[in-house]
MINUDREN-764181 format. One line per field, with one value per residue (C-alpha): residue in one letter; z, y, x. Coordinates in steps of 0.1 Angstrom, whole numbers. Example, Ala and Ser with C-alpha at 12.3 -4.5 7.8 and 13.67 -1.06 7.14 Angstrom:
% MINUDREN-764181
residu: c(A_S)
Z: c(78_71)
Y: c(-45_-11)
X: c(123_137)
//
This chain:
% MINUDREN-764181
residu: c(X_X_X_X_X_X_X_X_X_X_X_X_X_X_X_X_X_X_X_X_X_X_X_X_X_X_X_X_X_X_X_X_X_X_X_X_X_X_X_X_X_X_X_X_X_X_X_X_X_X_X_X_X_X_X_X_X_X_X_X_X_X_X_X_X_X_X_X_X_X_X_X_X_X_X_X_X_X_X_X_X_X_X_X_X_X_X_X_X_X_X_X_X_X_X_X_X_X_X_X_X_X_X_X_X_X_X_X_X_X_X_X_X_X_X_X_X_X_X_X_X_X_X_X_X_X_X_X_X_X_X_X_X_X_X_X_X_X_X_X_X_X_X_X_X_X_X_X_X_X_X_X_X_X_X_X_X_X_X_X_X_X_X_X_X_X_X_X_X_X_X_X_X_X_X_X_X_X_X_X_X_X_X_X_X_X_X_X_X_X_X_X_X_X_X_X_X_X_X_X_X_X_X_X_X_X_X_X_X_X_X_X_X_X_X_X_X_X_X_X_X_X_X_X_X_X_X_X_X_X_X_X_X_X_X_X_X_X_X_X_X_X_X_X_X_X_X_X_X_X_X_X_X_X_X_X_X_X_X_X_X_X_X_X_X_X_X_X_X_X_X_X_X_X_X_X_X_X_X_X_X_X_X_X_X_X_X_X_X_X_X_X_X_X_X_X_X_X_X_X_X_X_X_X_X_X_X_X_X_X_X_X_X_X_X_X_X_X_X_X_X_X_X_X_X_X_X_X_X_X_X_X_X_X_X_X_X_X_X_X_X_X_X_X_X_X_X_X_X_X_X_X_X_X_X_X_X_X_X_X_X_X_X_X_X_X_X_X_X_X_X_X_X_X_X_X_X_X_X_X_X)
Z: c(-184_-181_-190_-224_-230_-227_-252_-278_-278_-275_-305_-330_-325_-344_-336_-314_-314_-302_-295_-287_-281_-310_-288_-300_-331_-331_-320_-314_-332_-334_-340_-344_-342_-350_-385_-384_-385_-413_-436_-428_-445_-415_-386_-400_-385_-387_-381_-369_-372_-398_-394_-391_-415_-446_-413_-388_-420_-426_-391_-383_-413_-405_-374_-392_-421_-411_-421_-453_-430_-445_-434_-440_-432_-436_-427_-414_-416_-404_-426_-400_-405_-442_-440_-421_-449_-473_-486_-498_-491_-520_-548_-533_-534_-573_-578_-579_-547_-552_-565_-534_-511_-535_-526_-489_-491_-510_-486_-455_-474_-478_-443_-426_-452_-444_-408_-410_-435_-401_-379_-398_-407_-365_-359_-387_-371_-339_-340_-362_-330_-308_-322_-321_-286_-275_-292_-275_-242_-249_-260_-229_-204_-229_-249_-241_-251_-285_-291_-273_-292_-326_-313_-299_-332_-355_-326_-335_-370_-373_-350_-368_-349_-362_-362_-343_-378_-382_-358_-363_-350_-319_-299_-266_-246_-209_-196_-162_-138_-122_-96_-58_-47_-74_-56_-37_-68_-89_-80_-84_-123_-131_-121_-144_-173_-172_-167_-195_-225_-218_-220_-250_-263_-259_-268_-302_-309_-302_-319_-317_-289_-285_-252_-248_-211_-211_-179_-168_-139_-142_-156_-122_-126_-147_-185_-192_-163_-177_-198_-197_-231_-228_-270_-285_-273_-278_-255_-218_-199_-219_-212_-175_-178_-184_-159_-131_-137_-134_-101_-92_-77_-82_-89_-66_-57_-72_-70_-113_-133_-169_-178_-213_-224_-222_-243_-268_-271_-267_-299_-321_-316_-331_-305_-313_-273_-246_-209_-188_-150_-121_-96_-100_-127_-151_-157_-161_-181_-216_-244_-248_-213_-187_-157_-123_-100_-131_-158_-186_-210_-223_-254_-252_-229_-221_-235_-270_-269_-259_-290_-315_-300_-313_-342_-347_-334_-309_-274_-238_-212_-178_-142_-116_-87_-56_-48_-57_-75_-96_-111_-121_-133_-154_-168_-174_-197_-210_-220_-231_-262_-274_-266_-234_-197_-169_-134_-104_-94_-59_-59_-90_-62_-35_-65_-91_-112_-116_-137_-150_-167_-176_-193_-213_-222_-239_-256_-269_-281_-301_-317_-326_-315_-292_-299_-287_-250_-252_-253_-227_-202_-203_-201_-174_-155)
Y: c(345_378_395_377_382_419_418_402_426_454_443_446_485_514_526_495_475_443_419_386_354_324_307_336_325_295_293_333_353_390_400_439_458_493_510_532_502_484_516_515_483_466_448_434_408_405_373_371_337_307_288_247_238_253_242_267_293_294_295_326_346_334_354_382_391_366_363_391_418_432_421_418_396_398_376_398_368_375_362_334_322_321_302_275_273_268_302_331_367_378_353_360_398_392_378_394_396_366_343_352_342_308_299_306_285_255_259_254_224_209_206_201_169_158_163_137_115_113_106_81_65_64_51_20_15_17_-7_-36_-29_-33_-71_-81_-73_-90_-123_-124_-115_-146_-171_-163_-171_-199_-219_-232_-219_-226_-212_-176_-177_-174_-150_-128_-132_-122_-91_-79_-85_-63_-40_-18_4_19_8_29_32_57_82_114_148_154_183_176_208_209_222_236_251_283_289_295_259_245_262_234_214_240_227_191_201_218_182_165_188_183_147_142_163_148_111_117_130_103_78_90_121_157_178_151_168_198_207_234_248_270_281_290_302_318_349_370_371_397_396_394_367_339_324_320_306_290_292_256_249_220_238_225_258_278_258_255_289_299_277_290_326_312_323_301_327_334_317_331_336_301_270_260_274_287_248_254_285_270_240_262_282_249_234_264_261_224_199_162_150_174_169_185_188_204_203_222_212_236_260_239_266_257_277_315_317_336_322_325_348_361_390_366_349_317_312_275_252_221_193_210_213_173_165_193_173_141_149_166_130_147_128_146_122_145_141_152_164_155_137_158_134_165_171_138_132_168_157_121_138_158_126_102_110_117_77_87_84_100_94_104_121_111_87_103_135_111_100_123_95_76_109_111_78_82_114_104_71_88_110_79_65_95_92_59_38_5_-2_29_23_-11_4_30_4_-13_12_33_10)
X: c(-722_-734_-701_-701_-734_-731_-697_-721_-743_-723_-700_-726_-730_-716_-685_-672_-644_-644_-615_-621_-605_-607_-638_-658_-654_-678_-710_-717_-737_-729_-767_-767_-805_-785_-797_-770_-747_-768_-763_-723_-720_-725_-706_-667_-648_-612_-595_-556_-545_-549_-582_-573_-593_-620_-652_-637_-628_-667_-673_-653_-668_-701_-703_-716_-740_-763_-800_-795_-781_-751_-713_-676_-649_-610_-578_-550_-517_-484_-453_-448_-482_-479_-449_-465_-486_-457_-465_-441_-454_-433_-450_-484_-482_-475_-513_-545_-566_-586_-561_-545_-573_-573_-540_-546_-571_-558_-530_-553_-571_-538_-526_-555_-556_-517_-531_-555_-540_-511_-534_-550_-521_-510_-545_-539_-502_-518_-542_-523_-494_-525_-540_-502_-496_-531_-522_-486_-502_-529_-499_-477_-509_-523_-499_-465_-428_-427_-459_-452_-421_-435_-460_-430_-412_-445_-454_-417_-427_-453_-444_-418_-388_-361_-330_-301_-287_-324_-318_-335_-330_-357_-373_-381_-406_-406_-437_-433_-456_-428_-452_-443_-452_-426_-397_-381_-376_-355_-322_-336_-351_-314_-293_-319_-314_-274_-279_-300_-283_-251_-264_-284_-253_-233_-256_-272_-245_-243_-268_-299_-318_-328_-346_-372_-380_-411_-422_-456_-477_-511_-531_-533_-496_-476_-481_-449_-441_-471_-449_-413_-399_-359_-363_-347_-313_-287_-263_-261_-245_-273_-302_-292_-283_-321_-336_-316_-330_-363_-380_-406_-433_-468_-504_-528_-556_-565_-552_-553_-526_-526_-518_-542_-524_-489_-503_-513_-480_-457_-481_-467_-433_-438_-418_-413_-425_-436_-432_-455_-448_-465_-489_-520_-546_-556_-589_-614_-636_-640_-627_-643_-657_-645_-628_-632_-615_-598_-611_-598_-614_-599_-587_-587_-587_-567_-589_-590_-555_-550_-571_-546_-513_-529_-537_-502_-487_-471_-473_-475_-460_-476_-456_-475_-457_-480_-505_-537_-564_-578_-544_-537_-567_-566_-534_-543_-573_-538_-515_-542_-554_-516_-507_-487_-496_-498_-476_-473_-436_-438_-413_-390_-385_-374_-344_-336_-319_-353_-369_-337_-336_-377_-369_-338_-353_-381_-360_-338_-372_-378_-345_-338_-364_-364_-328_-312_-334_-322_-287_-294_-305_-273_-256_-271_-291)
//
C-alpha cells in the first residue's frame, strides 16, 4: 500500500523513528539514500520481543546494513521474555556482552528445537492413530464380528489414553468476541461457566481446571476495551464475577473483529485448549499490512497464528454463533491445523446443556483422557 510504502522510505532517514509491527520484520528493506545518515553509523533496528527461531533472528537484523552500507541491530528483552527462555537476568548480567548474546541464542536454538521435536512427535502419534482407525473402519464394513473385534482391540492398542489414574492439571482459554451483536447470549455464556467448573470439579477434583475468559472486540474500539483478560482462575464466583462486568458493545464500522490479535495474546499466556466463539470472521489482511477502514497495521494475522498453536500442540475447537459461511469458514481455517474442528452453535444456543456438555467433555479429555469422558457420559448424559 501506499501508506507502507511511504513508512519504508521514510524510516531510513536521519533523525526518524520508526515503530513498526513484527511483519516489518521480514521481507522489508529499509534502503536509506541519506549521506548524513551513512556517516552516523547508519540506520539501527531495535527488536522487542524473542525471535522464534535463529531464521527470523537473521531476518530481523537483516533489515538494515544491507549491500556494505553501514548498520546496527539490538534486542531490548523484558525479564518475562527471558524467563521463557529458561534464562535468569541475574546469572546473565554476571557475563560479558557476548557470552550473553551466546546464551540468548542457544536458548532460542533450544526451544525452537523442543518445538519441533513436539510436533514431530504429534505428527508420528498422529498418523500411527490414523492407519489404526482406517483399518477398524475397513473391518466393520468388510469382515465379520470376530474380525472387527481384533481390529477394535489392536486400534485401542495402539492408540494410547491415559488412564483416570493420569490426570493432569489443564488450562482451558475462552476466546470471545464482546462485541454488540454478542449481547443476547451473556446470560447464556455465564450458566455455562458455573455448569462447567463445578462438573469438572467433581469429576477429576478441585484445582484441575483452570478457565481463562479473554474478551475481544475490534481496533476502532477503545485501546484499553480490545481486549478484556479474566487472568487464570479456578474460582467459580470470580470467574463469573468477571464475565458479568463484561459489556458486550462495540465493532464498527466493519463487520471482522480483531479475531488475529486475541490469538496472539491467548498464545502467550500458554493455555492447554482454547475455545474460540463468535460471530464475525477476522481481518483477512495478512500480517504487516494495513487494514481497511482502520489506521492499524496488523501485527499478525489469524492463519499465522493457527500454524503457532500447532506447533505449540495446543488445539482451538471454534463455535461459531450464526450462520455466516465466511465466519465458519475463517474459523474452520482457525481449528484445523490444531487437530480440532469447527461447528456451528446454532443448535447449542437453542439448549445451553448441549455446549455445556461439548465444553466440559473436552476439558475432561484434556485431563484424563477417554476414560474420564466415558465417565462424564454416564454420569451427565
Amino acid at each position: 500500500t501506499k501508506d507502507k510504502d511511504k513508512i519504508i522510505r521514510s524510516a531510513a532517514s536521519c533523525g526518524q523513528i520508526t515503530l513498526t509491527t513484527r511483519g516489518f520484520g521480514r521481507g522489508v528493506d529499509y534502503v536509506s539514500f541519506d549521506p548524513l545518515l551513512h556517516e552516523r553509523g547508519g540506520a539501527a533496528v531495535l527488536v522487542t520481543f524473542v525471535p522464534e527461531s535463529m531464521s527470523e533472528w537473521v531476518q530481523l537484523l537483516g533489515r538494515v546494513a544491507r549491500e556494505g552500507r553501514p548498520g546496527s541491530g539490538a534486542f531490548i528483552l523484558t525479564n518475562s521474555s527471558l524467563a521463557n527462555l529458561r534464562l535468569d537476568l541475574a546469572s546473565l548480567q554476571t557475563l560479558a556482552p557476548d557470552k550473553q548474546l551466546a546464551q540468548i541464542k542457544q536458548a532460542v536454538n533450544e526451544r525452537h528445537a523442543e518445538n519441533q521435536a513436539v510436533l514431530w512427535q504429534r505428527y508420528e502419534e498422529a498418523k500411527k492413530s490414523d492407519g489404526a482407525s482406517r483399518a477398524l473402519q475397513r473391518s466393520v464394513a468388510h469382515e465379520g464380528l470376530e474380525e472387527a473385534t481384533e481390529k477394535y482391540l489392536r486400534f485401542h492398542e495402539q492408540t494410547p489414553t491415559r488412564q483416570i489414574s493420569e490426570i493432569v492439571p489443564t488450562r482451558i482459554m475462552i476466546l470471545g468476541d464482546a462485541t454488540g451483536s454478542m449481547r443476547e447470549l451473556w446470560a447464556m455464556f455465564l450458566s455455562i461457566i458455573k455448569h462447567v467448573l463445578e462438573r469438572v470439579a467433581k469429576l477429576a477434583g478441585n484445582n484441575m481446571l483452570e478457565l481463562r475468559w479473554v474478551a475481544y472486540r475490534d481496533y476502532s474500539d477503545v485501546a484499553s476495551s480490545l481486549i478484556q483478560d479474566s487472568g487464570w482462575l479456578s474460582d467459580t464466583l470470580s470467574l463469573l464475577s468477571f464475565v458479568e462486568r463484561i459489556v458486550p458493545a462495540g465493532g464498527a464500522p466493519d463487520f471482522p473483529e480483531a479475531v488475529e490479535h486475541a490469538l496472539q495474546y491467548g498464545r502467550s499466556t500458554n493455555p492447554d485448549l482454547v475455545f474460540l466463539l463468535g460471530d464475525a470472521w477476522p481481518h483477512v489482511e495478512k500480517m504487516g499490512e494495513k487494514l481497511e477502514n482502520h489506521h492499524h497495521w496488523l501485527e499478525t494475522d489469524y492463519q499465522h497464528e493457527a500454524e503457532e498453536f500447532a506447533k505449540l500442540g495446543v488445539p482451538i475447537h471454534s463455535l461459531v454463533v450464526g450462520e455466516l459461511s465466511q465466519t465458519f469458514a475463517a474459523f474452520e481455517k482457525i481449528s484445523s491445523p490444531t487437530g480440532y474442528q469447527t461447528e456451528g452453535t446454532t443448535g447449542y444456543l437453542k439448549d445451553a446443556e448441549q455446549l455445556t456438555h461439548l465444553m466440559c467433555k473436552n476439558a475432561l479429555k484434556q485431563i484424563g483422557g477417554a476414560d474420564m469422558v466415558a465417565q462424564y457420559i454416564r454420569v451427565y448424559q
